[in-house]
C-alpha positions as CSV (number, residue, x, y, z in Angstrom):
1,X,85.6,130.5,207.8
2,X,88.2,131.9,205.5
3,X,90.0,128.9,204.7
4,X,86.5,126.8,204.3
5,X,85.7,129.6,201.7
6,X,88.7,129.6,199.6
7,X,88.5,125.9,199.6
8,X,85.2,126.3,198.5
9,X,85.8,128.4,195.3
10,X,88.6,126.7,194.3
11,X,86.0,123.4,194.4
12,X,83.5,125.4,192.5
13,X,86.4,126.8,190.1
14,X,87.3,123.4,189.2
15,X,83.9,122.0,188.7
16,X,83.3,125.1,186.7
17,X,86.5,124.8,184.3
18,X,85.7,120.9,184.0
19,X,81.8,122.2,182.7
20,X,83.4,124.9,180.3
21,X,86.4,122.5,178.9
22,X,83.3,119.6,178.4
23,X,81.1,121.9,176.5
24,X,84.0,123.2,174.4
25,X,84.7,119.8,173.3
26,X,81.1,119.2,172.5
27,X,80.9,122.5,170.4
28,X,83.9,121.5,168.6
29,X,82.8,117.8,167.7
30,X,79.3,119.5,166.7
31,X,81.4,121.2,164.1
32,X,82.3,118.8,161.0
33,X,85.1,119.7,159.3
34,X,84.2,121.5,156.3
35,X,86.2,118.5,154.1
36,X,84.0,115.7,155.8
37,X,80.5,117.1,155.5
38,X,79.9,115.3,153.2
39,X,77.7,112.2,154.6
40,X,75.0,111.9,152.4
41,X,73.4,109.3,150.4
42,X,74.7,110.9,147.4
43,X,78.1,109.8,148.4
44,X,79.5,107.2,145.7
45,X,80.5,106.4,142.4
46,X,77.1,107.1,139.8
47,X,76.9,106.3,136.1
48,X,75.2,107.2,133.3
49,X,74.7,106.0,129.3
50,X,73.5,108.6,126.5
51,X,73.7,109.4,123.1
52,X,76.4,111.4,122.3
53,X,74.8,112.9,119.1
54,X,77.4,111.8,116.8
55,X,76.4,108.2,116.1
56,X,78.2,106.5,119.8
57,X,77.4,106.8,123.0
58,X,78.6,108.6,125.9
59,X,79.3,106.5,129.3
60,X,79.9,108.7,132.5
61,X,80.5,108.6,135.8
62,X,80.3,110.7,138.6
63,X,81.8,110.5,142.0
64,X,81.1,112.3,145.2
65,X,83.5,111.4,147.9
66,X,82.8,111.6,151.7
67,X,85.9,114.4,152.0
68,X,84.3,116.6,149.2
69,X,85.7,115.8,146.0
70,X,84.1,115.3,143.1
71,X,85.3,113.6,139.5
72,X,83.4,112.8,136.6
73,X,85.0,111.2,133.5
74,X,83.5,110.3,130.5
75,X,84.5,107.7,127.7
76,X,82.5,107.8,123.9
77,X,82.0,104.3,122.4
78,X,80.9,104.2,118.6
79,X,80.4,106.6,116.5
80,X,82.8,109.5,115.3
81,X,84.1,110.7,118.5
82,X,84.8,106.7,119.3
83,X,87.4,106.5,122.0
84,X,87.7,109.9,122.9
85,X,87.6,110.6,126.8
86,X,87.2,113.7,129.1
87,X,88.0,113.7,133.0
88,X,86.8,116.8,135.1
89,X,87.4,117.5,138.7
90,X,87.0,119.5,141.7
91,X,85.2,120.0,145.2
92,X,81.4,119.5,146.1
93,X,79.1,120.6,148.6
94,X,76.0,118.5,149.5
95,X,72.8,119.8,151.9
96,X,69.8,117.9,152.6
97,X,66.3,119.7,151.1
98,X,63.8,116.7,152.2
99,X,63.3,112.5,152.1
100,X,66.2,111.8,150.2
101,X,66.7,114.9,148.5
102,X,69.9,116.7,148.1
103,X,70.9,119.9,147.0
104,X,74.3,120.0,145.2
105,X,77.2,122.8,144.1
106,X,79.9,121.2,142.1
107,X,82.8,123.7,141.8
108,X,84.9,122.3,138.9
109,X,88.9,123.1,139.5
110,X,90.2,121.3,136.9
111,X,90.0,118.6,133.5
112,X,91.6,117.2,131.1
113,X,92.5,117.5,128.1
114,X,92.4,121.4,128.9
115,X,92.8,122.3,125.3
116,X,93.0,121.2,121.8
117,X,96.0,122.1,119.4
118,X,96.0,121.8,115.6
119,X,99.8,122.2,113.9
120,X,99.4,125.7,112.1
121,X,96.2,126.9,113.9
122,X,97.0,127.1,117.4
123,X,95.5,125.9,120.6
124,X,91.9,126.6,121.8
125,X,91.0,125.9,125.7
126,X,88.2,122.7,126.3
127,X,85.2,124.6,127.9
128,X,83.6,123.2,131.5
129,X,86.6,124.0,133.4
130,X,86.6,126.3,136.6
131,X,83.0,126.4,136.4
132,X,80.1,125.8,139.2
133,X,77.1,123.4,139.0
134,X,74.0,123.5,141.1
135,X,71.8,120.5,141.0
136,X,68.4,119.0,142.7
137,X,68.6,115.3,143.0
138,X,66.2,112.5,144.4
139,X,67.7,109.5,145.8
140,X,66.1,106.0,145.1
141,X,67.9,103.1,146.8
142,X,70.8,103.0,144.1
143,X,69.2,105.3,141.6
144,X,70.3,109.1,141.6
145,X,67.5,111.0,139.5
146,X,68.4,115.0,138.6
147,X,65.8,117.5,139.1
148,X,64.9,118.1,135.1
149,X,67.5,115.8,134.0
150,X,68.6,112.5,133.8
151,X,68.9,109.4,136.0
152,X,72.3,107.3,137.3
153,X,72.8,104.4,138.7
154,X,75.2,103.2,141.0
155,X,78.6,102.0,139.4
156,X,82.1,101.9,139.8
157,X,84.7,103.4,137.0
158,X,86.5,101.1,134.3
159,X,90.2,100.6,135.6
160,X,91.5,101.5,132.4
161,X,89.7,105.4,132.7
162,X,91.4,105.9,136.5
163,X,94.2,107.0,134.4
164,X,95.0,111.1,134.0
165,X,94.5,111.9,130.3
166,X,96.9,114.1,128.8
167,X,96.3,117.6,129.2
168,X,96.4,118.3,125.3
169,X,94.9,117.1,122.7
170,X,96.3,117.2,119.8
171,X,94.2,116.5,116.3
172,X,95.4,117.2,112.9
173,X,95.0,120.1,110.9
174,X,92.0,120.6,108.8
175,X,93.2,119.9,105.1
176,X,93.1,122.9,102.1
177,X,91.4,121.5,99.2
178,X,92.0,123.3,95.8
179,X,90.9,127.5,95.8
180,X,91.6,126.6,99.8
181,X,88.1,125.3,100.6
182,X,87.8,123.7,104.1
183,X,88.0,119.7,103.6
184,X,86.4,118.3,105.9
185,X,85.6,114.3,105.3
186,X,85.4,112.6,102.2
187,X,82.0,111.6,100.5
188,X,80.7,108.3,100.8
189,X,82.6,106.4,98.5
190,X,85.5,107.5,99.0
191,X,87.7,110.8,99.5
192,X,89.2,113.7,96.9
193,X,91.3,112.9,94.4
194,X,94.9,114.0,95.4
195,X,93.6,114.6,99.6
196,X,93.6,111.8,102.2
197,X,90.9,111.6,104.8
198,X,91.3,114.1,107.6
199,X,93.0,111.5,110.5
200,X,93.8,111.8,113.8
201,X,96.0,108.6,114.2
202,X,98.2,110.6,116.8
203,X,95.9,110.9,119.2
204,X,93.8,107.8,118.5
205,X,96.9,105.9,119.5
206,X,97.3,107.9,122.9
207,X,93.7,106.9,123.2
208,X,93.9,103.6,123.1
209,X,97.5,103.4,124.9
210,X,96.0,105.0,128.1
211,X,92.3,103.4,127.9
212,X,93.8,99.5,127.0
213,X,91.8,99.8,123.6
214,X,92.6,98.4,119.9
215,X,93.3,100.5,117.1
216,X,91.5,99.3,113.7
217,X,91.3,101.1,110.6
218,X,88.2,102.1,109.4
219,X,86.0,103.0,105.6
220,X,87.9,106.2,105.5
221,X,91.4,104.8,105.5
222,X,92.1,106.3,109.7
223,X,93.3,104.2,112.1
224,X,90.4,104.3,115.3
225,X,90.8,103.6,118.8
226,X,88.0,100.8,119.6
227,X,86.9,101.5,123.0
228,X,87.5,99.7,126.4
């Protein structure tokens, strides 16, 4: 009787430790990795045309990988800001609130460029960096519509704006005009007698050198990047 019972526990141990190791490994698949959570239908590349109040317009995209990451880059065509592009970047977290609804915190850990320098009057740091978003957004086959804002479609990012964009920017110095008022463009028709229009060739040319774009000079005598 001894021996029968010891040979039964040891059965019932092993069944038992065979239960417990199963259910652990269940638990543990249960649990997605914080970094893969991320399976949603907001998962992808999304872009986005607007005004960008200045006379171009402003084409962004946004992507939301299925590891968490999130980049947004953003390239202005036209206008007086033409060529000039800002990348942003960082980590995500996505929750389901209904039918193809999502609820989403964007926590923004880096961009570029980070500041802007002028020779003589220092550097000042690029706002929207190390910042969180929270956003509502209804999915619609390949349209992405933000609660109270605007819509995106699916998309995929120009080549050309993959590239890291310097982490300065560099523009050139606001010009003194006579009793040191601030010059800042020249009237239509041309600019002040003894000043030259208020250029940023430098940087134009970075522009266009990452973004594959054509420099041109325009009515005010600067050279312009023409975008991608």
């Amino acid at each position: 009787m001894s021996l029968g019972l010891s040979m039964n526990l040891r059965s019932l141990w092993r069944i038992t430790s065979a239960v417990l190791v199963f259910a652990i490994a269940v638990s543990l698949a249960a649990r997605k990795p914080v970094g893969a959570q991320q399976q949603s239908g907001i998962v992808g590349t999304w872009g986005q045309i607007t005004p960008d109040g200045n006379g171009g317009k402003n084409f962004t995209w946004y992507t939301y990988t299925a590891s968490g990451q999130y980049k947004m880059v953003s390239s202005i065509v036209g206008g007086r800001n033409n060529g000039s592009v800002v990348q942003r970047w960082g980590t995500y977290q996505a929750r389901s609130t209904g039918a193809n609804a999502y609820q989403v915190a964007v926590h923004v850990t880096g961009g570029a460029p980070s500041q802007i320098c002028a020779t003589g009057q220092g550097c000042t740091p690029v706002r929207g960096i190390q910042t969180t978003l929270n956003m509502s957004f209804q999915l619609n086959g390949n349209s992405l519509r933000q609660s109270g804002g605007g819509a995106f479609q699916r998309s995929t990012v120009p080549a050309q704006l993959e590239a890291r964009v310097p982490a300065t920017r560099n523009v050139a110095p606001v010009q003194q005009a006579r009793g040191g008022a601030r010059y800042q463009s020249p009237p239509p028709g041309g600019g002040i007698a003894g000043l030259g229009p208020n250029c940023d060739n430098d940087q134009q040319n970075r522009i266009c050198t990452v973004n594959g774009g054509t420099m041109y000079r325009d009515k005010r005598g600067c050279m312009v990047c023409a975008g991608p």
